[in-house]
MARMI-64104 format. One record per residue (C-alpha): x, y, z. Coordinates in steps of 0.05 Angstrom, whole numbers, plus 32768, in hexadecimal, padded with zeros to 4 digits. Layout:
XYZ
...
! end
This chain:
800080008000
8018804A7FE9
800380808017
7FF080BD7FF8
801680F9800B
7FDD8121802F
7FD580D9805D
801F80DE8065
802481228079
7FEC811280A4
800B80DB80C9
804D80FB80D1
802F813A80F4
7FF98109811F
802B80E38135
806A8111813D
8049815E8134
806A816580F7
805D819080BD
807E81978079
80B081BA809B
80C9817D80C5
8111817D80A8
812881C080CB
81228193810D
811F81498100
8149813B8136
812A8156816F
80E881418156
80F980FE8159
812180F581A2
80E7812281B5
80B480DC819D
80E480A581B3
80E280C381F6
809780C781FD
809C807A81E8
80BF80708223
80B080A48258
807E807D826E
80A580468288
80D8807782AF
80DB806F82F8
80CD80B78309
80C980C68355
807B80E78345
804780DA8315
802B81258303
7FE68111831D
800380F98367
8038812D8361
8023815C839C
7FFD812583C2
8041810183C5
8061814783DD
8036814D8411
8044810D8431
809A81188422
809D815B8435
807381628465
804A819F845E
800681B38453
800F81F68443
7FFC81EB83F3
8027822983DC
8068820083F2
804581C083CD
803D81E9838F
80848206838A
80A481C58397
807781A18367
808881D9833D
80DA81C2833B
80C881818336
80A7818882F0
80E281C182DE
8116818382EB
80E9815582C8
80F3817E8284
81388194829A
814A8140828E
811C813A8256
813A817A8237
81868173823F
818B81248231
8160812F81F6
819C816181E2
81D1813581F4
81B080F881C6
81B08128818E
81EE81408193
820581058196
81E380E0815A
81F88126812B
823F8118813E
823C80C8812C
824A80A88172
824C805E8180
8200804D8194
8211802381D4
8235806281F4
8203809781E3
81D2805B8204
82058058824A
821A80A4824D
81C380BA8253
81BF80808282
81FA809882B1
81E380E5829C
819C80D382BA
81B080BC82F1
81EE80E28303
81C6812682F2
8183811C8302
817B80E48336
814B8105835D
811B80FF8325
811880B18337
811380AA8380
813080658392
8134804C834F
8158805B8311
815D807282CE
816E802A82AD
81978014826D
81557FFB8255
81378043825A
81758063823F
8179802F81FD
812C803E81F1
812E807E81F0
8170808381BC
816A80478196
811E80618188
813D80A18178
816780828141
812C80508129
80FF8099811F
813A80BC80F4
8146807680CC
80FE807980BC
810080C0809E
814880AA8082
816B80D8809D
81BC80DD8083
81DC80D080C0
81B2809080D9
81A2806E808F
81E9804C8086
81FF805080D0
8216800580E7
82148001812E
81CE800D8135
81AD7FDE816A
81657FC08169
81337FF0819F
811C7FB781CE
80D87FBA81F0
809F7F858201
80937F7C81B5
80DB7F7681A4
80E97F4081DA
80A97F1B81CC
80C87F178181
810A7EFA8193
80F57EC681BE
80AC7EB1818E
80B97E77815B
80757E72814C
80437EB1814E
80707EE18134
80847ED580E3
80C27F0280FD
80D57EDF813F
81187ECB8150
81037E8D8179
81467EA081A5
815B7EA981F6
81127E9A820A
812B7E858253
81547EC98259
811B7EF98236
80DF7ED48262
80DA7EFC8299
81027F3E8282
80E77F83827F
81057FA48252
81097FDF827A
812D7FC382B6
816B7FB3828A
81A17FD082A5
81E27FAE829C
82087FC1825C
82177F70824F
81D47F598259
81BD7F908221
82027F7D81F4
81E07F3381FD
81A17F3C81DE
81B47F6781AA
81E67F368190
81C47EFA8195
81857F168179
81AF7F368136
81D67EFC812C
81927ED88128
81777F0C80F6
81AD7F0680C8
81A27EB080C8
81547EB280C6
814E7EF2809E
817F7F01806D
814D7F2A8047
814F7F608073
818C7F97806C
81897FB380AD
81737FA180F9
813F7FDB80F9
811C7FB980BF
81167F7780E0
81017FA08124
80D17FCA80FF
80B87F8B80E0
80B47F608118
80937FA28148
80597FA5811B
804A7F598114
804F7F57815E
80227F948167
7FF47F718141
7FEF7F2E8163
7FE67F5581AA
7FAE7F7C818B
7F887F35817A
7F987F1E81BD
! end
């Protein structure tokens, strides 16, 4: 199926809130979508709607002025992070880094810069590879220069994507691979850098047997995402 231009300007600005104009900032457009794909999975100390009922128990005030103004910071340091990693990835993708440490460096910038975003928890590797790997599967969709031929590229992982490399049967793209391992993972409680090196490995190696057909990991991920998307949606 061809889409027509109108649907595909359509699409494009529904989807990213982009009009014709999109080129003069591609890349911010797209960090700015990877991480709403996976903000919702970061361990954040406050939800926005418990945010001052959470206050009130920490701080221990009841005067709702105070509650306000801290509340206030709270959601200032909240786009702070968002604002300054989203920098840093794009920086970092315009200048051709290795994937893996742009992936580490937001981790340990996360965490070293704006741990008390995440209360006892932390900013994870599997947050960290979402966010830029998605940000590099959005510009190799619009094909941009600097992502189209680049060769370390690694495959964005997520409930779909780990469903896909350990199915052998549902999935027409499954990897049928490390179905003990992948069982009980979350994808976004990965946080050591050889557990994520595993995976992405084992799971390309398998694409290049099984798939030959396929030039790239993105296309076999983009692929395999949508068949998977599918099959949950006719659960």
């Amino acid at each position: 199926m061809i889409l027509s231009e109108k649907m595909q300007t359509f699409l494009t600005y529904s989807y990213f809130g982009m009009t014709d104009n999109y080129k003069n900032d591609l890349y911010t457009v797209c960090i700015e979508r990877a991480y709403l794909d996976m903000a919702r999975n970061i361990p954040y100390k406050y939800s926005v709607s418990k945010l001052e009922k959470g206050l009130k128990t920490e701080v221990k005030k009841t005067d709702d002025d105070i509650i306000k103004e801290v509340a206030q910071q709270f959601i200032e340091l909240k786009d702070c992070f968002r604002k300054s990693l989203s920098s840093y990835i794009k920086d970092q993708i315009r200048l051709g880094d290795c994937v893996r440490d742009v992936i580490e460096n937001v981790k340990r910038k996360a965490n070293d810069e704006y741990n008390e975003l995440f209360g006892n928890e932390s900013f994870y590797l599997g947050l960290s590879q979402k966010w830029v790997n998605m940000s590099y599967k959005y510009l190799w969709l619009f094909d941009d220069d600097k992502v189209r031929n680049k060769s370390d590229l690694d495959i964005p992982l997520d409930s779909y994507i780990l469903t896909a490399i350990m199915d052998d049967c549902e999935n027409r793209f499954g990897l049928g691979i490390m179905k003990d391992e992948l069982k009980d993972l979350k994808w976004s409680k990965i946080d050591k850098i050889d557990d994520y090196n595993q995976i992405q490995k084992k799971a390309k190696d398998k694409i290049i047997q099984k798939f030959a057909n396929f030039e790239t990991v993105l296309e076999w991920e983009n692929a395999a995402w949508i068949e998977q998307a599918i099959i949950e949606s006719n659960k």
